[in-house]
Backbone and ligand atoms as CSV (ligand in chain L), in Angstrom:
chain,resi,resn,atom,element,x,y,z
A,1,UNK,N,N,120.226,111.254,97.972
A,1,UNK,CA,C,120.446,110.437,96.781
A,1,UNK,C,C,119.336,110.680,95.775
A,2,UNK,N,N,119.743,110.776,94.500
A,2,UNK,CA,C,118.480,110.781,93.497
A,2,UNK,C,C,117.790,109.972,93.378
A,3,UNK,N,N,116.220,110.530,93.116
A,3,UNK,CA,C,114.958,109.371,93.260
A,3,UNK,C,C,115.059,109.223,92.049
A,4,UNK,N,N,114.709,107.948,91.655
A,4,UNK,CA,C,114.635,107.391,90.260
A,4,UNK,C,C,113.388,106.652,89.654
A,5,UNK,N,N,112.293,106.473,90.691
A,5,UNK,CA,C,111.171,105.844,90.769
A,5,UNK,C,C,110.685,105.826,89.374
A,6,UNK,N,N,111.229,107.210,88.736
A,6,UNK,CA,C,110.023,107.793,87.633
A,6,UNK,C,C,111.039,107.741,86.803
A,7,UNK,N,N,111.850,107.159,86.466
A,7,UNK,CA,C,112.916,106.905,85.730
A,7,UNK,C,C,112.342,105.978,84.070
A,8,UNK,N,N,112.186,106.322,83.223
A,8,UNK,CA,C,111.628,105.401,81.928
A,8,UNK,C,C,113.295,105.522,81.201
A,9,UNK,N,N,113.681,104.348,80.530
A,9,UNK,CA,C,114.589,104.973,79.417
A,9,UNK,C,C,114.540,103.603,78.533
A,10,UNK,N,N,114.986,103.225,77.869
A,10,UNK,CA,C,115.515,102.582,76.431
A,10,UNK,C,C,116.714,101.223,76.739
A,11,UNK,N,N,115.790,100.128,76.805
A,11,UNK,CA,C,116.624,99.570,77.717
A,11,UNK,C,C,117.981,99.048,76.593
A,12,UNK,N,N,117.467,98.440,75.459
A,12,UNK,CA,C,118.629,98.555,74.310
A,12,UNK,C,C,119.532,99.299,73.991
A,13,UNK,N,N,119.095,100.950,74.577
A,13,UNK,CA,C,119.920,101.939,73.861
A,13,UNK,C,C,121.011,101.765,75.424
A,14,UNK,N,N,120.680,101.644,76.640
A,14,UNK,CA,C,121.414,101.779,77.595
A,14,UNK,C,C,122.279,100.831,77.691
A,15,UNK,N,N,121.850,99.844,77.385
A,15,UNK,CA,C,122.739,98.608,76.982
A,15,UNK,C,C,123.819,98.726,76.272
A,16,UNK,N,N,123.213,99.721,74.852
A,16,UNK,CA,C,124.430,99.306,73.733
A,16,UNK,C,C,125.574,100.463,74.380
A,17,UNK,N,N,124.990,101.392,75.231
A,17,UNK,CA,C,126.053,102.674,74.900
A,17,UNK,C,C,126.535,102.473,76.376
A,18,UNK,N,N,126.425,101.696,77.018
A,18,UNK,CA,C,126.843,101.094,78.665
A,18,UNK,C,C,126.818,102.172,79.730
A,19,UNK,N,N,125.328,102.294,79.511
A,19,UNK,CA,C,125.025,103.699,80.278
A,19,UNK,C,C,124.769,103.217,81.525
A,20,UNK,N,N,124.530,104.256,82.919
A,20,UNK,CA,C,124.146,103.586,84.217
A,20,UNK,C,C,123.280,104.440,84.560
A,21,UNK,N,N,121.997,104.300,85.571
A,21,UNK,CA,C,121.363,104.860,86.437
A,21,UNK,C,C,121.189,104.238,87.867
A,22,UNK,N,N,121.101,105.121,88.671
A,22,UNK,CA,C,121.201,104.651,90.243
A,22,UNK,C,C,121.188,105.818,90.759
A,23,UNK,N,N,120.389,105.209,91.913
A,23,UNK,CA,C,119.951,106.142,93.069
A,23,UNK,C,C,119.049,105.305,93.884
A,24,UNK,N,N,118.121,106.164,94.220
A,24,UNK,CA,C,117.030,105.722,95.285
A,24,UNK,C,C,115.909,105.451,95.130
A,25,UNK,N,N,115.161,104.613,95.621
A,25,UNK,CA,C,113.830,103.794,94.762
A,25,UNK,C,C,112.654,103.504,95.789
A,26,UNK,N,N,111.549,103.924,96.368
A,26,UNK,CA,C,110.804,103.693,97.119
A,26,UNK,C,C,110.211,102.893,96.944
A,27,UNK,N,N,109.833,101.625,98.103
A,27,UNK,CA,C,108.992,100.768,97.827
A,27,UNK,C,C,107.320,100.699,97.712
A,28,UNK,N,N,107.203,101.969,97.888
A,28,UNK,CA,C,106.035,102.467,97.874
A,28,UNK,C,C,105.551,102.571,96.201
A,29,UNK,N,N,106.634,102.622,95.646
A,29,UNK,CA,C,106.074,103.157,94.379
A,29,UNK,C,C,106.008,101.756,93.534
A,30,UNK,N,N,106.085,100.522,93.663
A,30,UNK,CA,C,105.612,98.968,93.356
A,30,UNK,C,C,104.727,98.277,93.986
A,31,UNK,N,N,103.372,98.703,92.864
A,31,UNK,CA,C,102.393,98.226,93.399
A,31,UNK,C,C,102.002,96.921,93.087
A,32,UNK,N,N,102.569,95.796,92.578
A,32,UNK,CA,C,102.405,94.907,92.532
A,32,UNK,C,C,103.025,94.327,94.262
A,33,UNK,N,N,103.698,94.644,94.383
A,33,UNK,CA,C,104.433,94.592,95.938
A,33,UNK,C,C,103.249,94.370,97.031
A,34,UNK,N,N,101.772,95.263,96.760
A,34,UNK,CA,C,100.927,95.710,97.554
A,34,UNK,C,C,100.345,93.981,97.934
A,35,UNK,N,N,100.409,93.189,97.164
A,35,UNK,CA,C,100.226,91.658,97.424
A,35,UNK,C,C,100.749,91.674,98.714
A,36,UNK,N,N,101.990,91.717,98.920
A,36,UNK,CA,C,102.787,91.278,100.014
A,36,UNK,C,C,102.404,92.048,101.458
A,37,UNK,N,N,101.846,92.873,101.307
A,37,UNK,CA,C,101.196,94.273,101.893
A,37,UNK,C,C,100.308,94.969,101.962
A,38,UNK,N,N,99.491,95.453,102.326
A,38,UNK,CA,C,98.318,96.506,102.320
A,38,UNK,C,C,99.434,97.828,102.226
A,39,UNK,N,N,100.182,97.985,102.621
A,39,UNK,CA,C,100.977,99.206,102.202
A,39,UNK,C,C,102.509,99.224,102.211
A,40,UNK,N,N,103.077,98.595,101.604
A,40,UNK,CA,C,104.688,98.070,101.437
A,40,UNK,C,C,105.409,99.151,100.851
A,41,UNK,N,N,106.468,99.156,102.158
A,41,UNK,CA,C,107.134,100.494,102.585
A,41,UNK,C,C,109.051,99.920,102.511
A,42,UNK,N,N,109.830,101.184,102.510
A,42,UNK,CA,C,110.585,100.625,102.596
A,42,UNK,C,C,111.782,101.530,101.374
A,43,UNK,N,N,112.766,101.504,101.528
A,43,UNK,CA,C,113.890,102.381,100.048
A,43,UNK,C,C,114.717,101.458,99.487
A,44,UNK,N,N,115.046,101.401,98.488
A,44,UNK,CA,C,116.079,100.222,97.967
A,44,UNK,C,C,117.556,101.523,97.271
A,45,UNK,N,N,118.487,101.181,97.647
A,45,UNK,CA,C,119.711,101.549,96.566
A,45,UNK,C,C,119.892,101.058,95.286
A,46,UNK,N,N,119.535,101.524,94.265
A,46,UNK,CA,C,119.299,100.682,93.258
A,46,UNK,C,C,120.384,100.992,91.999
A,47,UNK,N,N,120.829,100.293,91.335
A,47,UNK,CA,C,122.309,100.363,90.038
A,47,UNK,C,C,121.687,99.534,89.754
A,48,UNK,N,N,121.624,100.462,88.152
A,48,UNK,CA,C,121.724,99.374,87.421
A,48,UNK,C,C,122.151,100.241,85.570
A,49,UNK,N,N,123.098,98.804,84.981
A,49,UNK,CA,C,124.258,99.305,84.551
A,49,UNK,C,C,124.087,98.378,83.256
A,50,UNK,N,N,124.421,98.967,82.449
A,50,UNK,CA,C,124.254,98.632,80.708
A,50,UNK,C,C,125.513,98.038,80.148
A,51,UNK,N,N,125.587,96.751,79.284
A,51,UNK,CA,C,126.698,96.466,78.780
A,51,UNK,C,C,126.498,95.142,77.397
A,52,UNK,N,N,127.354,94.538,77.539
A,52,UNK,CA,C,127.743,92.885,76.666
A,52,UNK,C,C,127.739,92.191,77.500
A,53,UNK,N,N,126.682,91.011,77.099
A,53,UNK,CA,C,127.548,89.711,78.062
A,53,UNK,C,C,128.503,89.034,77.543
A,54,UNK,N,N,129.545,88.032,78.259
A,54,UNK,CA,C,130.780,87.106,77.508
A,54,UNK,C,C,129.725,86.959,75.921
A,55,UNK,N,N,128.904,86.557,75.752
A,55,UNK,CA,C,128.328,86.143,74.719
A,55,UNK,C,C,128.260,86.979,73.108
A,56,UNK,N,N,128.935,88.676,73.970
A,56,UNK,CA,C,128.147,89.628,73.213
A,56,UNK,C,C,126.807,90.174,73.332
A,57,UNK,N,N,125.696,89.347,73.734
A,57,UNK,CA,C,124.393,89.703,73.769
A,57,UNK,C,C,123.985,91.070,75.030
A,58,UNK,N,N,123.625,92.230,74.490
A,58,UNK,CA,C,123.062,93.327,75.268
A,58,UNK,C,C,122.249,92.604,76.428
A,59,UNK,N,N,122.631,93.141,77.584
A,59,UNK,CA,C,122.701,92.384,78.714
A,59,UNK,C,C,122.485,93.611,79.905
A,60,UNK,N,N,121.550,93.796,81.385
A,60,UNK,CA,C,121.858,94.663,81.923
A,60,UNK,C,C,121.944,94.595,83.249
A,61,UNK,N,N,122.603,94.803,84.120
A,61,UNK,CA,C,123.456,94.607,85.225
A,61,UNK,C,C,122.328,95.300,86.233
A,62,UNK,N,N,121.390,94.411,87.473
A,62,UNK,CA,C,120.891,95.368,88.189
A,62,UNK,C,C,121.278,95.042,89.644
A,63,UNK,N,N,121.011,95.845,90.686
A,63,UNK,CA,C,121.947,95.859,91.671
A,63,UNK,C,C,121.292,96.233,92.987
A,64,UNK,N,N,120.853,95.432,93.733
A,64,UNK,CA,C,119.674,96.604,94.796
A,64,UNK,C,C,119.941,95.899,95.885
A,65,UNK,N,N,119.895,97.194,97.081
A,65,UNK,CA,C,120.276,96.697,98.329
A,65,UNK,C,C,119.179,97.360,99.682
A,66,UNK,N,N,118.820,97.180,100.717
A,66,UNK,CA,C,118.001,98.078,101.320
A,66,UNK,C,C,117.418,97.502,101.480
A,67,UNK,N,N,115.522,97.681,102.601
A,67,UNK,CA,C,115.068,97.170,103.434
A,67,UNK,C,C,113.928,97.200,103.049
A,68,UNK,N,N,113.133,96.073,102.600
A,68,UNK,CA,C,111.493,95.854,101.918
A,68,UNK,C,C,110.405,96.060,103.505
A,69,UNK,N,N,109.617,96.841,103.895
A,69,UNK,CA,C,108.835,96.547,104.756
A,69,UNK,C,C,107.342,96.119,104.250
A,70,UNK,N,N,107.584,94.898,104.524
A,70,UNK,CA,C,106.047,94.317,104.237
A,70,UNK,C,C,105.152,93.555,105.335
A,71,UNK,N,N,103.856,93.076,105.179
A,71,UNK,CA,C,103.405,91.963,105.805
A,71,UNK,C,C,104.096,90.383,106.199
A,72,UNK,N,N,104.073,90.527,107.453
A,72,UNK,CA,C,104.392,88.677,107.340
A,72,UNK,C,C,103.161,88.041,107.262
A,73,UNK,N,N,103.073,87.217,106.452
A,73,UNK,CA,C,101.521,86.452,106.563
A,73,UNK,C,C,101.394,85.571,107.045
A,74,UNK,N,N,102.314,85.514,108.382
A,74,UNK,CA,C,101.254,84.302,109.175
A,74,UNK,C,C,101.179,84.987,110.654
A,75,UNK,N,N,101.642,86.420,111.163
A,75,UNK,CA,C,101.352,86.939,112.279
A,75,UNK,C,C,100.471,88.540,111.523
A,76,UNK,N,N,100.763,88.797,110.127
A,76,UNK,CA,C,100.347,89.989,110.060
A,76,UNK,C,C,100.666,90.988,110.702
A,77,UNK,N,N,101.631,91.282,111.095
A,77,UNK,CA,C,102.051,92.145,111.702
A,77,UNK,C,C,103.462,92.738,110.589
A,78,UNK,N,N,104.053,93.923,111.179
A,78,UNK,CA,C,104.892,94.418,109.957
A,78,UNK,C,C,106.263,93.408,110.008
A,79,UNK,N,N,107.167,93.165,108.685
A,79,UNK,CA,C,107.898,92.397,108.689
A,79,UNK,C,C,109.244,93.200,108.113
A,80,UNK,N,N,110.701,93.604,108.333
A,80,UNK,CA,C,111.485,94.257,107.807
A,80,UNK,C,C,112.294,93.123,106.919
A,81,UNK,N,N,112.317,93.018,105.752
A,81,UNK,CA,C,112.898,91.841,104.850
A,81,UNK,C,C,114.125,93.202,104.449
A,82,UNK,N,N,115.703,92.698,104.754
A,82,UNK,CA,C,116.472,93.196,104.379
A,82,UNK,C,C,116.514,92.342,102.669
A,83,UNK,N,N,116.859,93.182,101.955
A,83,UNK,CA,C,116.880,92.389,100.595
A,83,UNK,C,C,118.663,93.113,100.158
A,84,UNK,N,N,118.983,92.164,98.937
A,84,UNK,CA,C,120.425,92.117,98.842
A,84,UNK,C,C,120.558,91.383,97.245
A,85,UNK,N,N,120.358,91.697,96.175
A,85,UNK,CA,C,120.014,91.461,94.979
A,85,UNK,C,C,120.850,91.583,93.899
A,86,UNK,N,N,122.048,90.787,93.147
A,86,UNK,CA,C,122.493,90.794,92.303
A,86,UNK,C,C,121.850,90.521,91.021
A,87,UNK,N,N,121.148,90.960,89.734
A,87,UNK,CA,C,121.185,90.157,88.986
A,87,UNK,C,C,121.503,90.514,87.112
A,88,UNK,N,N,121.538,89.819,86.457
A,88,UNK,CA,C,121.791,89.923,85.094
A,88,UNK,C,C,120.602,89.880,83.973
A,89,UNK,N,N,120.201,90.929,83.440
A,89,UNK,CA,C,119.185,90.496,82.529
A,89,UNK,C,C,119.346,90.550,81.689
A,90,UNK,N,N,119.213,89.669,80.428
A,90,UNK,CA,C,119.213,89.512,78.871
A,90,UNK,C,C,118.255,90.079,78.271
A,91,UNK,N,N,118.324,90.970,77.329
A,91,UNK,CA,C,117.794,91.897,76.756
A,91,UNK,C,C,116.993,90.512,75.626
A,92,UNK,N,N,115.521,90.853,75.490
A,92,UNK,CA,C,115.573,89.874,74.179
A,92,UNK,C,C,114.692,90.805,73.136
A,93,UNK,N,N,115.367,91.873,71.816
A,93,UNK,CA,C,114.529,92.523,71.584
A,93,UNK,C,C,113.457,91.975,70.950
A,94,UNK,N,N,112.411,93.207,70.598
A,94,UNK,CA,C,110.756,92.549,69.918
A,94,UNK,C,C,110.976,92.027,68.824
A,95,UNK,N,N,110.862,90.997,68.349
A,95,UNK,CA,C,110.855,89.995,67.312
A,95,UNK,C,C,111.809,89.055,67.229
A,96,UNK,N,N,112.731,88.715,68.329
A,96,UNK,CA,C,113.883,88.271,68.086
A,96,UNK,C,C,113.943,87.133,69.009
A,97,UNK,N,N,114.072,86.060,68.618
A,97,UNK,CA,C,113.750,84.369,69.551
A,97,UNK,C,C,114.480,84.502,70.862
A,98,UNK,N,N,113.205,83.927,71.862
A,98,UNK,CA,C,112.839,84.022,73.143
A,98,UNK,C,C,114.427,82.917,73.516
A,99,UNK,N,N,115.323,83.585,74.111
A,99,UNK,CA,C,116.088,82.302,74.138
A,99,UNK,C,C,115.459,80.595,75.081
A,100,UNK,N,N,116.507,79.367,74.493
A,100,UNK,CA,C,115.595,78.639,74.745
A,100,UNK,C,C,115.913,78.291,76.774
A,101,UNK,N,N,114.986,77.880,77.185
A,101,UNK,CA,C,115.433,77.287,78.789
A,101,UNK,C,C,116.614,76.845,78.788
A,102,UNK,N,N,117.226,75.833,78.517
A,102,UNK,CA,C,118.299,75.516,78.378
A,102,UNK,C,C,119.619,75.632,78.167
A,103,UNK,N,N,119.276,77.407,76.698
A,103,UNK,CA,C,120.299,78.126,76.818
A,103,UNK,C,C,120.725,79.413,77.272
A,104,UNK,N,N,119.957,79.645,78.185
A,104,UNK,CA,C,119.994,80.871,79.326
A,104,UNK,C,C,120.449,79.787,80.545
A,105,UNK,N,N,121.818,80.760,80.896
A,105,UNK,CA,C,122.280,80.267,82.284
A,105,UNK,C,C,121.808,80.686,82.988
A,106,UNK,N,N,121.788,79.815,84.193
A,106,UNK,CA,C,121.052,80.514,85.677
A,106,UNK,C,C,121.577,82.103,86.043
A,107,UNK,N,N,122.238,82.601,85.655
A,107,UNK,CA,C,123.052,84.081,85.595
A,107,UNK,C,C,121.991,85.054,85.552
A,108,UNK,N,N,121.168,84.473,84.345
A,108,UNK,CA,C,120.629,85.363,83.926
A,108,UNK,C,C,119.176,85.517,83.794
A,109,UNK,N,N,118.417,86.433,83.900
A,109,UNK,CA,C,116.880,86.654,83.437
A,109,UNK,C,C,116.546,86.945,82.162
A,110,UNK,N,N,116.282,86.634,81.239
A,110,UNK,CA,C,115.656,87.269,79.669
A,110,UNK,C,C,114.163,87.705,80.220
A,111,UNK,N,N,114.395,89.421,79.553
A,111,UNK,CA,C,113.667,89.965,79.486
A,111,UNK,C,C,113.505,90.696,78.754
A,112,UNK,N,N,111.745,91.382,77.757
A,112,UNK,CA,C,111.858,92.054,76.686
A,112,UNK,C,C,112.454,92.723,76.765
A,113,UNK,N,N,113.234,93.007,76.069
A,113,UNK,CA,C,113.373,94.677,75.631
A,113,UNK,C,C,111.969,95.872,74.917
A,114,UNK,N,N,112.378,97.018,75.711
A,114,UNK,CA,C,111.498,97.716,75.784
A,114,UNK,C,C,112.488,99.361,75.459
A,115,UNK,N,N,111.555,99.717,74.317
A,115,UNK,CA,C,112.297,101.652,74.754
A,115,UNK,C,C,111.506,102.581,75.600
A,116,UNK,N,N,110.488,101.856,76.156
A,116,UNK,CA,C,110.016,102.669,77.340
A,116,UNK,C,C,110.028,101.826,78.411
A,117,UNK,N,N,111.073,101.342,79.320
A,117,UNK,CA,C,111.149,100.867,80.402
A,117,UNK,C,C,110.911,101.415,81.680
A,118,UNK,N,N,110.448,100.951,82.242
A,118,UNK,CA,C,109.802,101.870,83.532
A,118,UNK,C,C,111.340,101.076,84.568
A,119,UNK,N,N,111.768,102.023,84.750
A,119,UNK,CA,C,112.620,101.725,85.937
A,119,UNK,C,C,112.014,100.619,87.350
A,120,UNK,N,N,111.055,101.345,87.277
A,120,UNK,CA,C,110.344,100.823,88.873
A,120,UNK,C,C,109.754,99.534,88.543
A,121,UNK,N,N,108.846,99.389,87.376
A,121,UNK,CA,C,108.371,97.546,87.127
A,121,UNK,C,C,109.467,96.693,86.544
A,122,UNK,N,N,110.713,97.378,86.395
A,122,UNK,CA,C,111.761,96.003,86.029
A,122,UNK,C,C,112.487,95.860,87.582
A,123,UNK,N,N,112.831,96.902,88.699
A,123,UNK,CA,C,113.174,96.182,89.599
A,123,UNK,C,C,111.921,95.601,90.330
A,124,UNK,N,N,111.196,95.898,90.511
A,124,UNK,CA,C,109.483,95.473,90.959
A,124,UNK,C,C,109.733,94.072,90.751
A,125,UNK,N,N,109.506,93.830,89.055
A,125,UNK,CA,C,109.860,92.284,88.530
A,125,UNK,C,C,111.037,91.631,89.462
A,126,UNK,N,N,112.021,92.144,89.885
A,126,UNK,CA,C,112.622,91.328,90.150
A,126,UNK,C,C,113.019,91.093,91.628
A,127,UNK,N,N,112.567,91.819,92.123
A,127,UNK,CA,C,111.814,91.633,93.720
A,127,UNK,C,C,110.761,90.440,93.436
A,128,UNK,N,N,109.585,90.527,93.371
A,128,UNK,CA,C,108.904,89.377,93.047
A,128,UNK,C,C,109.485,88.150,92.849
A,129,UNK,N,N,110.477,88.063,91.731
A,129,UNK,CA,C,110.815,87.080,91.553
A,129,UNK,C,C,112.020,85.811,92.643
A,130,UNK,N,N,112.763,87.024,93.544
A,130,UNK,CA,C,113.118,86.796,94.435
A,130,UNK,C,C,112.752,86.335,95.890
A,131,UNK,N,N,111.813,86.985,96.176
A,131,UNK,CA,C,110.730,86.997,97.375
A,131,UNK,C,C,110.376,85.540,97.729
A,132,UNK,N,N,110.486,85.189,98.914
A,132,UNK,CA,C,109.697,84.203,99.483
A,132,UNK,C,C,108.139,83.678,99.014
A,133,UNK,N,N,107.605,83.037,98.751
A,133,UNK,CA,C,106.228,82.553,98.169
A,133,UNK,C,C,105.331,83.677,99.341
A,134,UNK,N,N,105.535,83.190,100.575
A,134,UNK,CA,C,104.739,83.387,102.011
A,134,UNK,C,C,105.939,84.397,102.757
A,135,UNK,N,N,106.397,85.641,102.974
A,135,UNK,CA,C,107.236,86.313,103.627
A,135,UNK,C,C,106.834,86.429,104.924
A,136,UNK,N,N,107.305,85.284,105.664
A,136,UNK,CA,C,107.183,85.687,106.934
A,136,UNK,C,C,108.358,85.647,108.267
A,137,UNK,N,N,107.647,86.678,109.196
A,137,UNK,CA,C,109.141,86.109,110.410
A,137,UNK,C,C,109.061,84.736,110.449
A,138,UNK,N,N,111.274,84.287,111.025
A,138,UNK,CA,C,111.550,83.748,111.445
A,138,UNK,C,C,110.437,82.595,112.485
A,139,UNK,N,N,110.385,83.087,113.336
A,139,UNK,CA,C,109.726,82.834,114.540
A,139,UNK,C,C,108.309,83.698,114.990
A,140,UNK,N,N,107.449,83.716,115.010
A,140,UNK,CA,C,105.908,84.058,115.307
A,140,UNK,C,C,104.647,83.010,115.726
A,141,UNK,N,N,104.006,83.962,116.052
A,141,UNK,CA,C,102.737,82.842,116.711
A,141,UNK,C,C,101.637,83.617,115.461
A,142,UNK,N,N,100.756,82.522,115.151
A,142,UNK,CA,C,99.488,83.071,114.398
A,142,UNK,C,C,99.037,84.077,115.247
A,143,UNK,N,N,97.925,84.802,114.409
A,143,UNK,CA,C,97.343,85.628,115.430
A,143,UNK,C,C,96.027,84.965,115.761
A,144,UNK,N,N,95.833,85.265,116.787
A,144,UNK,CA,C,93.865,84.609,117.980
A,144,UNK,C,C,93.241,85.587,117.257
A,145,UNK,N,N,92.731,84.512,116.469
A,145,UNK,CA,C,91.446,85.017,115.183
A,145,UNK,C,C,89.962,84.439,115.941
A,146,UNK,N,N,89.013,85.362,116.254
A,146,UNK,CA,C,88.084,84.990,117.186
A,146,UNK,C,C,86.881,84.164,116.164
A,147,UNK,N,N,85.906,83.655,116.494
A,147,UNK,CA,C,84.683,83.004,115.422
A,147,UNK,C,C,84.467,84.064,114.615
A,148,UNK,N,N,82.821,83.183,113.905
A,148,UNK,CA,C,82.382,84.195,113.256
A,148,UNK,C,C,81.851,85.312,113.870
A,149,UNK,N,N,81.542,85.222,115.082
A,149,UNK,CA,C,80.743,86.330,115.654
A,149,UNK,C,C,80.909,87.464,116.356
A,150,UNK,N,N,82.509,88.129,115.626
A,150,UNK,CA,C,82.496,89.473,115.534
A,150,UNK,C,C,83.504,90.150,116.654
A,151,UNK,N,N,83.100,88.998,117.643
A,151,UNK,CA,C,83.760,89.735,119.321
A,151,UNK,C,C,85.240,89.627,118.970
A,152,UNK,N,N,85.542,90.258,119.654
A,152,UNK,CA,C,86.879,90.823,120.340
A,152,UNK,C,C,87.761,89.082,120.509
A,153,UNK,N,N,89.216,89.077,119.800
A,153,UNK,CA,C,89.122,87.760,120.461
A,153,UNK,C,C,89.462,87.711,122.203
A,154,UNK,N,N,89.259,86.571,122.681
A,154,UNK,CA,C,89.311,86.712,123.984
A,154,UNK,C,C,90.468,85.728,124.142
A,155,UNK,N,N,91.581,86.534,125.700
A,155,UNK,CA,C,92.616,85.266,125.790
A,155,UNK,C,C,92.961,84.236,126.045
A,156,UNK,N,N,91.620,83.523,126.377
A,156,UNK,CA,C,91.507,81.976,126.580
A,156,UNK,C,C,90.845,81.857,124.966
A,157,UNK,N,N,90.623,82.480,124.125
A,157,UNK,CA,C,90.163,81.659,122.817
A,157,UNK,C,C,91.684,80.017,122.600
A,158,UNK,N,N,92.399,80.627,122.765
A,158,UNK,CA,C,93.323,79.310,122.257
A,158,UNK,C,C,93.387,78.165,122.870
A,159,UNK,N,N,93.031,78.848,124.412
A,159,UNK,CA,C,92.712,77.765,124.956
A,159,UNK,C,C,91.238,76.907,124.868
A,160,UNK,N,N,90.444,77.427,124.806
A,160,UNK,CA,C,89.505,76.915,124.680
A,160,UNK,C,C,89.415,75.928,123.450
A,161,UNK,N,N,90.111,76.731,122.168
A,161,UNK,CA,C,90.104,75.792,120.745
A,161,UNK,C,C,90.517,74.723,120.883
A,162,UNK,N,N,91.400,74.834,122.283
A,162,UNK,CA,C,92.637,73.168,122.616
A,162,UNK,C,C,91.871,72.156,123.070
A,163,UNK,N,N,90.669,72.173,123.054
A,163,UNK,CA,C,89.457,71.739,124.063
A,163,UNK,C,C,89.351,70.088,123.325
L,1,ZN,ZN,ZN,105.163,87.129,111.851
C-alpha cells in the first residue's frame, strides 16, 4: 500500500475539487504520539476524502483504521490499542470566523485550513484527540517499583509495603 506519511497538500484545494488520498501511515512518524510512548509503533489505513458538507461548507472526510502500539501507563509495558476512527473536519479558512461552539455539530472538528497540510499532524491531531487521557490495559497490576535505593525490586517488596 502507498506510504503517505510525507504527504503535504492544500487542504481547501482538496476539498473544493473532492480529491482523495489514502494509503498507509506509520505510527512512528507522529511524534507528538511519543507522549503516549518512548517509541509508538504501529500502521494505520488511512482515507481521507475532500468534499461539501449538507451546509455547503468545504469539509474533509478522514478515515483510519489499524493498530496504535503504545505504552500502557500503569504497567508500562507495551499496549496494542486497535483504533477505528471516523471523522469530519470543517475547513475554517485564514481569516474567516472560527465557527461558534454551538454551531459546529458534534460531527464535526473545525480546523484551519492550511495549503501546506502535513498529512501526518492532521491525522496525529486526531488520534490525540481520540485517545484515552491514561491508555492503559484492561486488566494489569502496577509494576514493583523498588525505594529510592537503586536495588533490584525484590518479590516480597509488595509484601512487605502491605506491612
Ligand atoms: Zn498494563
Amino acid at each position: 500500500m502507498r506510504q503517505i506519511g510525507g504527504v503535504v497538500f492544500d487542504s481547501l484545494a482538496l476539498a473544493r475539487d473532492n480529491g482523495e488520498v489514502s494509503g498507509s501511515l506509520a505510527v512512528a512518524q507522529m511524534p507528538r504520539l511519543a507522549e503516549y510512548a518512548p517509541a509508538p509503533g504501529g500502521e494505520l489505513n488511512c482515507s481521507l476524502r475532500g468534499g461539501r458538507g449538507e451546509d455547503g461548507r468545504l469539509c474533509l472526510w478522514l478515515t483510519l483504521s489499524g493498530q496504535l502500539r503504545l505504552t500502557c501507563q500503569r504497567c508500562l509495558q507495551a499496549l496494542e490499542l486497535p483504533l477505528q476512527l471516523e471523522s469530519r473536519l470543517l475547513l475554517v479558512p485564514a481569516g474567516a470566523a472560527w465557527p461558534d461552539e454551538e454551531l459546529v455539530d458534534d460531527s464535526a472538528d473545525a480546523i484551519a485550513a492550511s495549503a501546506e497540510q502535513s498529512l501526518a499532524s492532521l491525522v496525529e491531531e486526531e488520534i490525540l484527540l481520540a485517545l484515552p487521557l491514561a491508555p492503559r490495559h484492561e486488566s494489569c497490576a502496577l509494576p514493583v517499583v523498588d525505594g529510592a535505593d537503586g536495588r533490584p525490586p525484590s518479590p516480597f517488596a509488595a509484601l512487605v509495603r502491605g506491612k
